[in-house]
N, C-alpha and C positions, 0 to 999 in steps of 0.2 A: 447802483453806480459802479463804472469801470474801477477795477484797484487801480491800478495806475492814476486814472483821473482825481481820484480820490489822494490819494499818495503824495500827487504833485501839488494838489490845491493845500494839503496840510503844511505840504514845506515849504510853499509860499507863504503861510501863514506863520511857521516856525521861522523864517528867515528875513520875516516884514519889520522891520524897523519902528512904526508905529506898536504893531502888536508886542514886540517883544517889551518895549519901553511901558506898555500900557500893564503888561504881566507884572512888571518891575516894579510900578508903581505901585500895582493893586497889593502885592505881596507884602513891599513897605507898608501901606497902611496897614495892613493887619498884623504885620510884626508891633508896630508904633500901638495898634491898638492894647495888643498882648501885652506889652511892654509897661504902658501908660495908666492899664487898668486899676483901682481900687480893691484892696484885697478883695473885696468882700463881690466887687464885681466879676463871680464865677460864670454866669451868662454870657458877657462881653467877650469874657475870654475863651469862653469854647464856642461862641459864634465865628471869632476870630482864626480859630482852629479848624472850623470847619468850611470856612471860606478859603482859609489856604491850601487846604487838605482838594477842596474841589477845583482851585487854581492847577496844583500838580496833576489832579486825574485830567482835565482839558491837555494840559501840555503831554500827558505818557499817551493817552490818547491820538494826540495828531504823530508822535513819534511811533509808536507802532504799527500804523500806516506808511508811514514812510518805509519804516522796517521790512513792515510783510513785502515789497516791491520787492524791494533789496534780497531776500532772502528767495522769494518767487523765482529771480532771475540767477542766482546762484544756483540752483536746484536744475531747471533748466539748462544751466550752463555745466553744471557735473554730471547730468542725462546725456546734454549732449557728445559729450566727451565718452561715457560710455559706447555709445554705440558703433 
């Protein structure tokens, strides 16, 4: 897939109103999980950890696509200024 094309769909996705509320959500519950757990529920609490941990890799993910654009067109734009 085109970076660019790629790039833009991520920051529509970074910037969608449903998506971001639905991150929001998901994040709360597994804080609320973490939070809510019994000591002794060690399971609960590192499933919870690793569903947030995979929440932020989805979200660095869509942002360093957007990044690599950004950065593409900086590069290009100080090349062309070389020349």
């Amino acid at each position: 897939m085109d970076i660019e094309i790629r790039a833009a769909r991520s920051k529509a996705l970074l910037d969608h109103e449903h998506f971001i509320e639905t991150m929001k959500d998901l994040r709360e519950r597994q804080k609320d999980i973490f939070a809510d757990s019994a000591a002794s529920d060690v399971e609960g609490r590192e499933e919870a950890y690793v569903i947030n941990r995979a929440l932020s890799a989805i979200e660095v993910s869509l942002k360093a696509d957007v990044d690599a654009v950004r950065i593409l067109k900086k590069r290009e734009e100080q090349h062309r200024g070389n020349d």
